[in-house]
C-alpha positions as CSV (number, residue, x, y, z in Angstrom):
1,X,128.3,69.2,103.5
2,X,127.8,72.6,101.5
3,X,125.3,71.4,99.8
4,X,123.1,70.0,103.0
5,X,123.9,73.1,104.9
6,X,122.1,75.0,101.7
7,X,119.3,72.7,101.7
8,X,118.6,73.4,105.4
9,X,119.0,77.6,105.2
10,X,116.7,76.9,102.7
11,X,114.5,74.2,104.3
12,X,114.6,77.2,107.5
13,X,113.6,79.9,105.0
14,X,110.7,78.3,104.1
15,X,109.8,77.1,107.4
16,X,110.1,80.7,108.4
17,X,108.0,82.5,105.7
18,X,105.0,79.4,106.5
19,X,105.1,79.9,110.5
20,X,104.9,83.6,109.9
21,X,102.1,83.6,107.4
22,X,100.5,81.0,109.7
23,X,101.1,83.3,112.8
24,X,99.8,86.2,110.7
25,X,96.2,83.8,109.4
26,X,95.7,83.0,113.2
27,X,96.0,86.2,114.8
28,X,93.1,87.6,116.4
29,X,90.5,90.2,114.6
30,X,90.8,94.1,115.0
31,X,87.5,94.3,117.0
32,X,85.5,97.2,115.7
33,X,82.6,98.5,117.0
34,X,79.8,100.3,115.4
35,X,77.6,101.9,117.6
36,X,74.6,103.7,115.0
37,X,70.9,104.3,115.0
38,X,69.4,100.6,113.5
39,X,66.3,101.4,114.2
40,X,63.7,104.7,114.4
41,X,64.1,107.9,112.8
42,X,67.8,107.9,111.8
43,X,67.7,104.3,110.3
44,X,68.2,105.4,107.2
45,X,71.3,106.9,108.4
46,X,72.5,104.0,110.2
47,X,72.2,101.9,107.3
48,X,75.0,104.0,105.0
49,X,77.2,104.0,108.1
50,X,76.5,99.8,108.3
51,X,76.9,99.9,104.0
52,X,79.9,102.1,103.7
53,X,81.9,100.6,107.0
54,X,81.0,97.0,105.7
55,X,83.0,97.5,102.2
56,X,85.5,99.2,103.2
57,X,86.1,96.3,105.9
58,X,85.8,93.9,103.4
59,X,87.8,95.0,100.9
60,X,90.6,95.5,103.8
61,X,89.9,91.7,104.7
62,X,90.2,90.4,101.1
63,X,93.6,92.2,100.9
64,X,95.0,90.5,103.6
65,X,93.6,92.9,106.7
66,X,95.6,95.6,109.1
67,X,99.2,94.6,109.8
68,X,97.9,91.0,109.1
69,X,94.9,90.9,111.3
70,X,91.7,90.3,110.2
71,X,88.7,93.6,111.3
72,X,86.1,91.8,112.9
73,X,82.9,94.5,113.6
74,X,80.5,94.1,115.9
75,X,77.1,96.2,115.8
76,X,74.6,98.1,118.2
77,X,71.6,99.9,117.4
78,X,71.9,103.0,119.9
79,X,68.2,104.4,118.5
80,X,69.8,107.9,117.8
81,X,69.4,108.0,121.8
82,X,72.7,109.2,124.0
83,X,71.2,107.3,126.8
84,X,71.4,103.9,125.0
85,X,74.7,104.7,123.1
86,X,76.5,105.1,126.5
87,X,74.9,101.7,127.2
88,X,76.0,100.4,124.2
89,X,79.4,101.7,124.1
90,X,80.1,100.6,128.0
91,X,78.8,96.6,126.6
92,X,81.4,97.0,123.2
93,X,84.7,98.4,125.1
94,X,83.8,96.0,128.6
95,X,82.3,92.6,127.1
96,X,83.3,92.7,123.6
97,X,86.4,94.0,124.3
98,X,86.8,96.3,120.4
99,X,90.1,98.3,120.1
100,X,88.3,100.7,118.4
101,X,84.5,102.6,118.5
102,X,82.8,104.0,115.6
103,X,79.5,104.7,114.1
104,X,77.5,107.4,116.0
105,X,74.7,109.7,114.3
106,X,73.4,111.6,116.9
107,X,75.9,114.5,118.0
108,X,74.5,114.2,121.7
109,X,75.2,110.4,121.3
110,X,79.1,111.2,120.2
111,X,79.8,113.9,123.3
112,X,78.2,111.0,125.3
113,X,79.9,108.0,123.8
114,X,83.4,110.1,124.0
115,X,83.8,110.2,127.8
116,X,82.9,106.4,127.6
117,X,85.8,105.9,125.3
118,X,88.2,108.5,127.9
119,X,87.2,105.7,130.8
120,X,88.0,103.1,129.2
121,X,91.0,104.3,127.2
122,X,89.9,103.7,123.9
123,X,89.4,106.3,120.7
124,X,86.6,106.8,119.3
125,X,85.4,108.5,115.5
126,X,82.8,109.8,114.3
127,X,81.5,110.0,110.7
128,X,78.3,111.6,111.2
129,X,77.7,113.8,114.0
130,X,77.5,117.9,113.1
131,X,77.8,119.6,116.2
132,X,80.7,122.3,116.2
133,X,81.6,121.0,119.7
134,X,82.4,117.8,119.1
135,X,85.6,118.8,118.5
136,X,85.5,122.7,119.6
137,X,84.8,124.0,123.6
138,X,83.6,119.8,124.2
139,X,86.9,118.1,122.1
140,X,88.2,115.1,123.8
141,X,91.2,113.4,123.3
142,X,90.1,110.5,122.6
143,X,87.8,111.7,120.0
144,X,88.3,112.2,116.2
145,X,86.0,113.3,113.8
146,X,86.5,112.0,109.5
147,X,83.1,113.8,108.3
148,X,82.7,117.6,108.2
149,X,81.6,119.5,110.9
150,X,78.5,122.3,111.0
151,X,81.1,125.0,110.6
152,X,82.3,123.4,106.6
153,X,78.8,122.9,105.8
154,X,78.2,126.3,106.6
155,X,81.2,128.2,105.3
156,X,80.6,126.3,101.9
157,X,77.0,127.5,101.6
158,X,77.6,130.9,103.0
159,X,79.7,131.3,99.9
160,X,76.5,130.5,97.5
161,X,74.8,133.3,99.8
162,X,76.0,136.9,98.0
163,X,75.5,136.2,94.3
164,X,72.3,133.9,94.5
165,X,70.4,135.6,97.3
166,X,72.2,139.0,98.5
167,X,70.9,140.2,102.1
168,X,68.3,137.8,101.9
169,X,65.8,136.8,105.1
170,X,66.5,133.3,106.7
171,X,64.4,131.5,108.4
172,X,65.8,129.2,110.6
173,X,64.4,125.3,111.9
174,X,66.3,122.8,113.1
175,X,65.9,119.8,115.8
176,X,65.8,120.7,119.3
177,X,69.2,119.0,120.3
178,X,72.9,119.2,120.0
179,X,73.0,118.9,116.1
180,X,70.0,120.9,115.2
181,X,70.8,124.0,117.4
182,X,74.6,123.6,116.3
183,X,74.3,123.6,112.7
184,X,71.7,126.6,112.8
185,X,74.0,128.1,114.5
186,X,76.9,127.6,112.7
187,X,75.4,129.0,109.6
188,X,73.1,131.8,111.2
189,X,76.6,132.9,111.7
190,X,78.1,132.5,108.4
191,X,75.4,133.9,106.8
192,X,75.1,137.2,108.8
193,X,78.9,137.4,107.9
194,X,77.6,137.4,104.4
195,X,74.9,139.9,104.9
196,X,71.6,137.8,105.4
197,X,69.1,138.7,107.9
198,X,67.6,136.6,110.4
199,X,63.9,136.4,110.2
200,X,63.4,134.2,112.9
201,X,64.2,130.4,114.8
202,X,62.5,127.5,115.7
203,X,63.3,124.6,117.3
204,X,60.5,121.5,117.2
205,X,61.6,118.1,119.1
206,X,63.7,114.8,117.3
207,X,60.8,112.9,115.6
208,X,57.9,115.4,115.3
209,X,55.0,114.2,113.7
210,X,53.3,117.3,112.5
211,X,55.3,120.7,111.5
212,X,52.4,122.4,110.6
213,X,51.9,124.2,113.9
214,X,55.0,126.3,112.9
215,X,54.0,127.2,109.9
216,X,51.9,130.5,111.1
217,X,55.3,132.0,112.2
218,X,57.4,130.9,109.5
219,X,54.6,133.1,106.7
220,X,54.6,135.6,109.5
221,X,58.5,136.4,109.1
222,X,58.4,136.5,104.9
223,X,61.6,135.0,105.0
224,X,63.3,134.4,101.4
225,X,65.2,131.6,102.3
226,X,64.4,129.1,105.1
227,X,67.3,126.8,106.8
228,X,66.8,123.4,108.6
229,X,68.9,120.7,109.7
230,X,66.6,118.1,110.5
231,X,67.2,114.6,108.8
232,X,65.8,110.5,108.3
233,X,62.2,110.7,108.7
234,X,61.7,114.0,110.3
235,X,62.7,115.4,106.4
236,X,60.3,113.6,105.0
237,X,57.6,114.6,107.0
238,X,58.5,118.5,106.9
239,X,58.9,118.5,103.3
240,X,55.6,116.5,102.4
241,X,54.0,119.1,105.3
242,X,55.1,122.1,103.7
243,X,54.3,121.3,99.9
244,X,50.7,119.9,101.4
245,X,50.3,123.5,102.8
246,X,51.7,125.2,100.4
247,X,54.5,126.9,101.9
248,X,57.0,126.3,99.5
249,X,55.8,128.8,96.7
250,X,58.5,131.6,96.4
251,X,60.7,129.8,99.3
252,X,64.2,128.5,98.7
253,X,64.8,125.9,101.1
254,X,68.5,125.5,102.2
255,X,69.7,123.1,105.0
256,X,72.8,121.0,106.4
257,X,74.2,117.8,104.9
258,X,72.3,115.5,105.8
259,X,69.0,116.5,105.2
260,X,68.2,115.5,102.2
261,X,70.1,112.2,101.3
262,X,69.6,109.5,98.9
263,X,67.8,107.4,101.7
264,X,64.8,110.0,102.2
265,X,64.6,111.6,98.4
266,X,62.2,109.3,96.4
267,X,59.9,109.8,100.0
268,X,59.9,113.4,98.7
269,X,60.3,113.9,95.2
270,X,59.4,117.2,93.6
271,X,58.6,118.7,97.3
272,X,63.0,118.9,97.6
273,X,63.4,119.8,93.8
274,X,65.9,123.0,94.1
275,X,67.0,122.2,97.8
276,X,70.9,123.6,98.4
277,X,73.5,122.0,101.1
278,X,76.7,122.6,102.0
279,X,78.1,118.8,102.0
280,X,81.7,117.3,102.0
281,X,80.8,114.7,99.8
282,X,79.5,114.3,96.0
283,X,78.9,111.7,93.3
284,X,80.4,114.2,90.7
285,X,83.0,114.1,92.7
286,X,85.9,113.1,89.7
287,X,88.3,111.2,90.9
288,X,89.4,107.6,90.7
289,X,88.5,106.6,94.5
290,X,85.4,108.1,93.8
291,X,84.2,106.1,90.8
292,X,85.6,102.8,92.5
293,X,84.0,103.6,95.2
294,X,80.5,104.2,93.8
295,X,80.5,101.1,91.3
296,X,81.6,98.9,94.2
297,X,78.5,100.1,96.5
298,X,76.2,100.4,93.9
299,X,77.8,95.9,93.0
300,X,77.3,95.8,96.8
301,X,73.9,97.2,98.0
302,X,71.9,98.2,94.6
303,X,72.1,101.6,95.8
304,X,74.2,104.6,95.5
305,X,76.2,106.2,98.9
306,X,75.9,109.2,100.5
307,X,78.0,111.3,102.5
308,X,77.5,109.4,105.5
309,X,77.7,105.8,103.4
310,X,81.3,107.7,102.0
311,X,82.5,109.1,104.7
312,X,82.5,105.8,107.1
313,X,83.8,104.1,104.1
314,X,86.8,106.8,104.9
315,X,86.7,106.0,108.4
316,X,87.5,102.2,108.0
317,X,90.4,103.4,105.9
318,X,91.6,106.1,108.6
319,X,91.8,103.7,110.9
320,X,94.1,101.3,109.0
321,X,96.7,103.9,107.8
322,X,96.9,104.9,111.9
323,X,97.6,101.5,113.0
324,X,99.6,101.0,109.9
325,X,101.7,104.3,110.9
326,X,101.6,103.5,114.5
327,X,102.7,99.6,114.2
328,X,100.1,99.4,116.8
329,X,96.8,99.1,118.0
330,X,97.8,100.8,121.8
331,X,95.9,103.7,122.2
332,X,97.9,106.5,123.3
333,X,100.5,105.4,120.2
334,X,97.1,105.1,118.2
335,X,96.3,109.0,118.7
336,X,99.8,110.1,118.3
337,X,99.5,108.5,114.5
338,X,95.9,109.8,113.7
339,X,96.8,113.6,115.0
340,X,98.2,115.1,111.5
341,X,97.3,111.1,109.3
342,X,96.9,112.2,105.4
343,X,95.0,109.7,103.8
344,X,92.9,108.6,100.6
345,X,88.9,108.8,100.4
346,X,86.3,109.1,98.2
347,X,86.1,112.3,98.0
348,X,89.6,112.6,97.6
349,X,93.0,113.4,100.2
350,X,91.9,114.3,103.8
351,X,93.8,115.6,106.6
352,X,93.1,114.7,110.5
353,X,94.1,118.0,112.0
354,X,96.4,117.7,114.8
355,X,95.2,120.4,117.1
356,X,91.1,119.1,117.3
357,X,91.1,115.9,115.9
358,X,88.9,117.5,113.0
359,X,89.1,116.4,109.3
360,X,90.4,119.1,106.8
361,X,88.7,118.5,103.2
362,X,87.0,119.8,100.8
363,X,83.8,121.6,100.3
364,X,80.9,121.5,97.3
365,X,77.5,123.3,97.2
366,X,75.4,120.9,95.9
367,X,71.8,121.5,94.2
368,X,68.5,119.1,94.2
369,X,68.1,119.1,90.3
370,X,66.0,116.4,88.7
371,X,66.7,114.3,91.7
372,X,70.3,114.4,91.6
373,X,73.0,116.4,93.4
374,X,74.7,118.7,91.3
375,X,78.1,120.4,92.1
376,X,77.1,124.2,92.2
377,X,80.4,125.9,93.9
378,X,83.5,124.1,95.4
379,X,85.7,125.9,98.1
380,X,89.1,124.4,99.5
381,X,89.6,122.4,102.6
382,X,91.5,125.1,104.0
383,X,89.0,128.0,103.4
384,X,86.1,125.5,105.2
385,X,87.7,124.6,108.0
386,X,87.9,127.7,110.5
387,X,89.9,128.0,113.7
388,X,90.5,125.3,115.9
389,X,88.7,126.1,118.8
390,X,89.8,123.1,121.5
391,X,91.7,123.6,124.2
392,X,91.4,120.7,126.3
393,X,94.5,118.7,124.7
């Protein structure tokens, strides 16, 4: 009798361990969705957030998924258009039913896409999006942001400022919508603080064609260094403007994250040689989630990631430690995990800061040397950062 009662606890431990592994294999997917610009100016962009959300989703997958489940992600092109990404969004969280929204590029598409999310109580993050508002006077609750904002960009490059151009003339020119007037803003103030004078601003629409009609303006002002956040396309077509009409001679040409990125440089070449950003991500980076991360993209796509490829790589991760923390995919338990989450990137430990729903991490100054980034200055995650400015939540 010992003997068969051993042989069945046994039998029933097995049985066990098989019905929860099989209960585990057949649960249903972690619907994510990725609302990003496929198509038009930001495609470039869009297809580092597709890259770098892909592997990290796969190599979650392969190890068995999120709590045993499986991410499933489900795409929309939202044309760097707020418009469309409402559209999109309202299709993902109604018909496709995702847990969870990711992916947006435009900072006008995020603000959007957020109050989308707040109706149909879901959370949303961004990788991408700039705009100091995001999560400042326009925060939502429902709304967390893994990438640096304008304000990190800019604190990091205003620190180059003093000892490689003191009380220098900027010139300003960014895209005339959220991101483009945030980011100039963000560092016209930084660099005032630093002692640099403003020469003057403009402010041509997303996808010009032809910069050339603000050149006249730009020589006018004599500015030593000129700042612009545009990005994609529009980059390419500024920089190959200005070299054709020879207004980089004696400029140093300084801008936000972004814009220049290994998707637009070899449209450019020599015409970005020297160009200066203020990013939160690097290839020099030296770490060990780094160099995994870059051999496994580079195995992957035949191609090496940016910040935006990087930083929804992060994202993907973000997500899993919350739901892992939370032991849940509910929403308001969901936010209660991510507000103060530490976890691993390539660029090393971040911190989702409680009060804003704003990454904390760390800042480089990178410089446009023989087509490669290279790591000029390096300022802590805490010295970037700046108040938290939301008081919504």
């Amino acid at each position: 009798m010992k003997s068969q009662f051993k042989l069945s606890a046994v039998t029933f431990a097995i049985l066990t361990t098989f019905s929860g592994l099989a209960a585990a294999q057949g649960a249903a997917p972690i619907k994510i969705g990725i609302v990003t610009p496929l198509s038009g100016t930001y495609a470039s962009i869009g297809q580092q957030v597709k890259w770098g959300v892909e592997l990290a989703t796969k190599e979650i997958n392969d190890a068995g998924g999120v709590m045993g489940r499986k991410i499933e992600l489900l795409f929309e092109d939202e044309e760097a258009n707020p418009a469309v990404a409402t559209q999109k969004a309202e299709k993902l969280f109604q018909s496709s039913k995702v847990d969870f929204l990711a992916g947006t590029v435009n900072s006008g598409s995020t603000l959007a896409v957020g109050q989308v999310a707040e109706r149909n109580n879901r959370l949303i993050a961004t990788s991408v999006s700039f705009s100091d508002a995001i999560t400042g006077d326009k925060c939502s609750p429902n709304v967390f942001r893994v990438n640096a904002k304008a304000g990190q960009q800019s604190a990091a490059l205003a620190e180059w400022l003093p000892t490689a151009k003191p009380n220098a003339k900027v010139f300003y020119l960014g895209p005339d919508y959220e991101m483009g007037r945030s980011t100039v803003a963000a560092f016209k103030n930084a660099a005032e603080k630093k002692g640099a004078k403003t020469a003057g601003e403009v402010f041509p629409p997303l996808d010009n064609k032809d910069y050339s009609s603000f050149f006249g303006q730009i020589r006018a002002a004599r500015p030593d260094i000129l700042y612009t956040s545009v990005a994609g396309n529009d980059t390419v077509r500024l920089f190959s403007q200005m070299t054709e009409y020879g207004m980089m001679k004696g400029l140093t040409v300084v801008g936000a994250s972004g814009t220049v990125t290994s998707q637009n440089m070899s449209a450019i070449a020599q015409a970005a040689e020297g160009f200066l950003t203020g990013v939160g991500y690097s290839l020099e980076a030296d770490n060990p989630e780094n160099k995994k991360f870059i051999a496994s993209f580079n195995t992957a796509y035949k191609s090496n990631p940016d910040l935006y490829g990087a930083d929804s790589y992060g994202l993907i991760y973000f997500y899993k430690a919350a739901v892992e923390k939370a032991n849940s995919i509910e929403t308001d338990k969901l936010r209660t995990a991510m507000r103060g989450l530490e976890w691993s990137t390539p660029q090393g430990k971040k911190t989702m800061r409680a009060g804003d729903h704003q990454a904390i991490q760390d800042m480089f100054v990178v410089k446009l040397t023989d087509g490669k980034f290279k790591i000029a200055n390096r300022i802590s995650g805490e010295a970037a950062i700046g108040p938290d400015n939301c008081a919504k939540f």
